[in-house]
N, C-alpha and C positions, 0 to 999 in steps of 0.2 A: 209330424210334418217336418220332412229338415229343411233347413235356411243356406243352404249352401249345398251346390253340388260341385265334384272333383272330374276332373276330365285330363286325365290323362296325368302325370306323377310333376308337372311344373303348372298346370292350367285349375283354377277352382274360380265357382263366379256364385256371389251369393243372391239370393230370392229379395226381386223386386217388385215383381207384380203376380199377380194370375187371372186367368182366364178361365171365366166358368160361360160352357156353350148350351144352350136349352133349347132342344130339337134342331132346327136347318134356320132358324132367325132370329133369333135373342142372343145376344153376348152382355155377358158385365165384364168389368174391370175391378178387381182388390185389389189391395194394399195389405202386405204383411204384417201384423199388428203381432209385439211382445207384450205377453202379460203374465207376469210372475212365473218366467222364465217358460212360458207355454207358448207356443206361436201359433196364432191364428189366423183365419183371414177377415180384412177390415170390411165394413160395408161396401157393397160392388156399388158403379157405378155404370149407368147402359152405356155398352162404347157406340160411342158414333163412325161416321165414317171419317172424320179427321183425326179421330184415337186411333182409328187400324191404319191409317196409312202410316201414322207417327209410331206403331208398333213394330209395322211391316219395316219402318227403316231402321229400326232399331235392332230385328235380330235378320235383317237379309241387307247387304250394304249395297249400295246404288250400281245397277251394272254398266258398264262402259259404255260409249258411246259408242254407237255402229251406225252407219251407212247399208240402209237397205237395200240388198239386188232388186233387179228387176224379177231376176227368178225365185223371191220370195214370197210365199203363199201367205203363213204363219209362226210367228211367233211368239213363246211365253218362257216363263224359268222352266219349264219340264219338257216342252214340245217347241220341234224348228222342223217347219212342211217347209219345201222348196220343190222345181218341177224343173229338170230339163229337158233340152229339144232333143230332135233326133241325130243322132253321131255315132261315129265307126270309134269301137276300141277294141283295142287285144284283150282275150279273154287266154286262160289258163284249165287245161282239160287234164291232171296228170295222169289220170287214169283210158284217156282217150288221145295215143299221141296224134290221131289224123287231125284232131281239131286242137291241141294245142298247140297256143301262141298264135294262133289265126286272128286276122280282124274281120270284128262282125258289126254289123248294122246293127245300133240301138235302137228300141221306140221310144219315141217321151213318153217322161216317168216322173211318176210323183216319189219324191221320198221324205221318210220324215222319220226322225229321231226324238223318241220319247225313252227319258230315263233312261239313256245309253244303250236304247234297243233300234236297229237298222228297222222300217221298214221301205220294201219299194212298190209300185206299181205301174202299170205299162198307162199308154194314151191311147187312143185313138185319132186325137187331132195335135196338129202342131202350135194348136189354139192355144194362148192363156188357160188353165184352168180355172172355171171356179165351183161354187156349191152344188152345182148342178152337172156336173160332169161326169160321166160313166166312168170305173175307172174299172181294168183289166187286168188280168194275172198275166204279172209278166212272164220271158221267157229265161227265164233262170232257176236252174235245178238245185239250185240252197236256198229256195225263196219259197216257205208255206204257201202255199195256194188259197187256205183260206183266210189268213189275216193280212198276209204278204211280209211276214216277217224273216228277216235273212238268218240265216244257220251264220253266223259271223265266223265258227270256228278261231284260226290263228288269224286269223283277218288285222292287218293294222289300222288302229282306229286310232282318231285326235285324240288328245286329254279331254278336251274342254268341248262344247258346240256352240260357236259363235258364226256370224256371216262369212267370215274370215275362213273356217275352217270347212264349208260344204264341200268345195272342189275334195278335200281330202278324204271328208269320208266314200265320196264317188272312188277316186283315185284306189279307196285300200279295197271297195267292194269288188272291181275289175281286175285288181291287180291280185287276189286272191284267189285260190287254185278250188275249180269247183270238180270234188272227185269222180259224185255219183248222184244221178237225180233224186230229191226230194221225196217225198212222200206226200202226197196228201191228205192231210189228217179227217176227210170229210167223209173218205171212202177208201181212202189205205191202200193205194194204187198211184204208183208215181205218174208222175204229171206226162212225160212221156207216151204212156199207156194208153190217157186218154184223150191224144192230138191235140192239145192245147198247151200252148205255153210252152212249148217246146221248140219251137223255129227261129234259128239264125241263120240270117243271110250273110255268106262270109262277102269281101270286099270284091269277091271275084264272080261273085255273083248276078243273072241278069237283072236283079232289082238296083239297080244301081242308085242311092241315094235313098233309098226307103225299104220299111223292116214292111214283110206280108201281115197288116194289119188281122184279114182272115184267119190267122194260126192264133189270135189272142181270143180267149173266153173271158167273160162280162165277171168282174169277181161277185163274189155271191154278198160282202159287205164292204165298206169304204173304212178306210186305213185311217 
């Protein structure tokens, strides 16, 4: 057992505790014990839930304070759900100059960033979301159909995901060049193919202020 690990050629931090986990509900708490130059570990201790928060601040330091949107579903350290309403943005076709740089009618969309991965989802209502809400493949051809996961390609994305930074991840998802439709990995037949998730209405369009709900299919799981 070593007493010290190296991280990197200026950073080393020596063994202060460990953690012994026993199925999905028991934790102890050790102490490093020297005995005749052999390291051990000392009698555990049950952690409680004031040991794990006093652990938890000890190797994750306190995050900043933020100000909730109103268009905040959820948040944790690995996942941020937010949901916006419906709105016209320029979209990017390089491979189809008739539609690019056109502006097109969005639906409200859920989207949520877990572990640095985009997903989005279409709406059906201009309603708040909650638990209970259908949610829909939306109409974007870098968008898995069955998880709703975005193809991000060169896509510019924040460093960080804070409340602070959702307008940008929206910003780099629109402003990114979408070349060729998707594939759906359910049945391997781009979304195109099979009339869903396929329809934008450009701003010249006679749906004036709303994306054709009827062109979105129910997705087969929730993101």
């Amino acid at each position: 057992m070593q007493s010290s690990l190296s991280a990197g050629s200026n950073r080393s931090y020596d063994l202060t505790a460990a953690l012994l986990v026993y199925g999905s509900e028991i934790a102890t708490l050790h102490q490093p014990v020297l005995d005749n130059c052999r390291l051990t570990l000392g009698e555990g201790t049950l952690l409680t839930d004031d040991a794990l928060r006093d652990l938890i601040r000890t190797v994750q330091p306190n995050p900043a304070l933020e100000i909730f949107p109103e268009s905040l579903l959820y948040r944790d350290a690995a996942t941020t759900v937010w949901f916006t309403r419906a709105m016209t943005r320029r979209m990017w076709f390089s491979k189809i100059p008739a539609l690019n740089g056109q502006t097109f009618h969005q639906p409200p969309c859920v989207w949520a960033v877990r572990s640095d991965r985009l997903f989005v989802r279409a709406l059906s209502s201009r309603r708040r979301p909650t638990l209970n809400t259908s949610l829909l493949v939306g109409p974007y051809w870098n968008v898995d159909g069955q998880q709703g996961l975005v193809c991000t390609g060169s896509m510019t994305r924040p460093a960080t995901t804070t409340t602070a930074t959702l307008g940008a991840w929206i910003d780099g998802f629109f402003n990114s060049h979408s070349p060729t439709p998707t594939r759906d990995s359910t049945g391997g037949r781009a979304l195109r193919s099979k009339g869903c998730g396929n329809s934008l209405n450009t701003s010249r369009s006679p749906h004036i202020g709303s994306h054709p709900q009827s062109k979105l299919c129910i997705a087969g799981s929730r993101t």
